[in-house]
Steps between C-alpha positions, in 0.01 A plus 500: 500500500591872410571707785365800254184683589190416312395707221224631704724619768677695304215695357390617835704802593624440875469823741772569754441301808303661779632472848300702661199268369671188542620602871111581569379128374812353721369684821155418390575137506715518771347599800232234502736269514726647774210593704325128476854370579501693796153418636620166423857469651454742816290291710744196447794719587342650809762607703786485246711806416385730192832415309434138558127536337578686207743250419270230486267705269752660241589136309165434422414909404805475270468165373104595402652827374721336267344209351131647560426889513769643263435212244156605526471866483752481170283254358137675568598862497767541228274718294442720822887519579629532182295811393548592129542879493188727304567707213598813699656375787772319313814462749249607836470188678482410910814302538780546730 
């Protein structure tokens, strides 16, 4: 197999990335998943220090982050964080 882009791949003009947007979808996605985690691990780590806690939740945040949320949001919003600039605004875009 060709490593090439498909023909109608390359007919779609690609706008500059977003991070503004795509920082917004990562928080989005997120803090449900901290927060459950933490109604979840808490009450088993009664008593525990803070450091000790958040250590037990960050592998499965990051893990989730990796090989779930980012995945995701590329896949779903592309369009939305890959905005093709408008006749006027050529060059005007809300990157970083």
């Amino acid at each position: 197999m060709s490593a090439t882009p498909t023909a109608s791949a390359q007919d779609k003009p690609a706008g500059r990335f977003s991070r503004h947007r795509f920082c917004m979808a990562v928080m989005l996605g997120v803090y449900p998943l901290v927060t459950a985690l933490l109604y979840l691990v808490f009450p088993l780590t009664a008593g525990w220090p803070l450091f000790l806690k958040t250590a037990l939740i960050v592998p499965p945040v990051a893990a989730t982050m990796v090989w779930g949320l980012i995945p995701a949001i590329h896949s779903r919003l592309h369009h939305w964080l890959h905005p093709v600039p408008r006749g006027g605004d050529a060059g005007v875009h809300d990157t970083v």
